[in-house]
N, C-alpha and C positions, 0 to 999 in steps of 0.2 A: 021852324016857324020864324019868318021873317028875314030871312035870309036869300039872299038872291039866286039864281043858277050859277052854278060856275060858268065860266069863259072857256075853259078847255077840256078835253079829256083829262089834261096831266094836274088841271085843280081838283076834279070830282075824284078821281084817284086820291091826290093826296089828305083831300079831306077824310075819306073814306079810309086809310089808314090812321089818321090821326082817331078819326071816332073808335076803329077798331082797339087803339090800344089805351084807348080812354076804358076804363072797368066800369063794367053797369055794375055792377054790386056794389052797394054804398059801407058796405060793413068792413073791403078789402080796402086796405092803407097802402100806397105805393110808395118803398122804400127812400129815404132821405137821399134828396142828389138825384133822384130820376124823374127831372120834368119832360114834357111829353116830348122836345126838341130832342133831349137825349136817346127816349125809347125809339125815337122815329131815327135816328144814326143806326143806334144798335138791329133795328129791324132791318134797316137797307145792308147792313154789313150781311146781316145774318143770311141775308134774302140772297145777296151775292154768294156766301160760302156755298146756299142751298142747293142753288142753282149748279154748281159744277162739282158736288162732294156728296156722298152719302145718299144716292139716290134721295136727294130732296127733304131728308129723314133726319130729324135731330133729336136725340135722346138723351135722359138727364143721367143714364147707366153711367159708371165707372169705368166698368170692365169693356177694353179696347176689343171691337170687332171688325177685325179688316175688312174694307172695304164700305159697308156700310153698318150702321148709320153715324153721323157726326155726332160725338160727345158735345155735350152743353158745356163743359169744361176747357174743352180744347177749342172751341168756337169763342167764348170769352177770352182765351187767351189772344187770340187773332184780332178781336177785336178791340181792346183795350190791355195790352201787351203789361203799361203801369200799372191796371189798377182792375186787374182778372176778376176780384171781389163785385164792384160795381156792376160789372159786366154779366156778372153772374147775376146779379141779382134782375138785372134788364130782363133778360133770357126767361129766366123762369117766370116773371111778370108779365109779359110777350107768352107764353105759355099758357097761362092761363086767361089769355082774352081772346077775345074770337078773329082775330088775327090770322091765329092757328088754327090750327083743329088738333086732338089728340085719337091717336091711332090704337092708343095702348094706354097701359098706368104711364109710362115712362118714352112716349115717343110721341112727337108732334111734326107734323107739315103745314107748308102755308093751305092756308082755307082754301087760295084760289090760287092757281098758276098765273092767271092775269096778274094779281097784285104781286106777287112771286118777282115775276118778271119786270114789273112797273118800279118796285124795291128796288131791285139788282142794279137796273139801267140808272136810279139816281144815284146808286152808291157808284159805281163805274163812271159815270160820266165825269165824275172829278177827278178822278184818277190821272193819270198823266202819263195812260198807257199808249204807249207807238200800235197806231193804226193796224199793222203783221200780227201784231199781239191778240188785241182785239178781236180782227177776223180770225186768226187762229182757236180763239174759243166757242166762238157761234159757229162756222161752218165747219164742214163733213167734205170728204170726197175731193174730187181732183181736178185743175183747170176747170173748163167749161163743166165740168159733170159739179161741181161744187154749190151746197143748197143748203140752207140754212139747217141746222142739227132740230129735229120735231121738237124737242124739250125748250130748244131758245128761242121759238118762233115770237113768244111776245118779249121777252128779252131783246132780241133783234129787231124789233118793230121801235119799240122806244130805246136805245143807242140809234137809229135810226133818225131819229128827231134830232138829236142832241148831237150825234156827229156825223159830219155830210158822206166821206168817207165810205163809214156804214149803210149811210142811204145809197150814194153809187154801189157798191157792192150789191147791196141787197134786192136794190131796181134790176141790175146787171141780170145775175141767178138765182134770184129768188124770189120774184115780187109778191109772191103774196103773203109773203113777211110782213107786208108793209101795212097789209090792213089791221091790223089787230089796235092799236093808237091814230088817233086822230091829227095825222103828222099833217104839221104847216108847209106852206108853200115854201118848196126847195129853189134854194137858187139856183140861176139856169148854168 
């Protein structure tokens, strides 16, 4: 109430993360040092690891299973290498709001691949990854045969915005990458 429309895809996104990791339950406390700026880092990180690790799957388990899914343990270490504690404590908080969903006692995914992918792209885009790199993690396949990987399609849509690069590539072999974000006018 009172509140205006957002101006883009990439504000109604992030607002809608920010509500998601806000707790409707008034009774739950959110640990000391986790203001909402912080959980919104820790969810784009987490959002990146999700995206390329543990089929999308994060689990609070201990006990290591190759391949999948991603420990909560080893995900806070990635993502707060100082202060694994904090990180943890992000994660599990992120956990229990609708962010996620839970799959099990012990195993959550992002609620939605859209915000999945909307995550990833802002934690990536600061990055200061060489363009080879980049494309190396969204596409599949070889010369002209080469198409955005199904899992990264909204992933690739928003890097898409953010680096032009990714937008030639993705125009190139795969345009229909590009609908998923409401991408601004590319320079010519």
């Amino acid at each position: 109430a009172g509140r205006s429309l957002p101006e883009s895809a990439e504000e109604a996104y992030r607002l809608a993360c920010e509500q998601l990791c806000e707790e409707p339950q008034r009774w739950r406390r959110r640990p000391p040092g986790l203001g909402l700026q912080e959980l919104m880092r820790c969810a784009a990180h987490l959002a990146a690891i999700l995206e390329f690790c543990g089929g999308g799957i994060l689990t609070t388990s201990l006990e290591p299973i190759p391949g999948v899914p991603v420990r909560l343990v080893d995900a806070a270490d990635v993502i707060r290498p100082e202060a694994g504690a904090v990180a943890e404590d992000a994660l599990s908080w992120l956990a229990a709001t609708p962010l996620l969903r839970s799959l099990s006692d012990n195993q959550w995914q992002f609620a939605s691949q859209a915000l999945q992918g909307f995550l990833a792209a802002t934690h990536l885009k600061d990055r200061r990854l060489a363009p080879v790199t980049v494309q190396s993690l969204l596409f599949a396949g070889v010369g002209r045969e080469r198409y955005v990987h199904p899992r990264h399609k909204d992933l690739a849509g928003w890097l898409a915005w953010y680096r032009p690069e990714v937008y030639q590539e993705t125009l190139t072999l795969d345009p229909v990458s590009l609908l998923s974000p409401d991408l601004p006018a590319q320079p010519h």
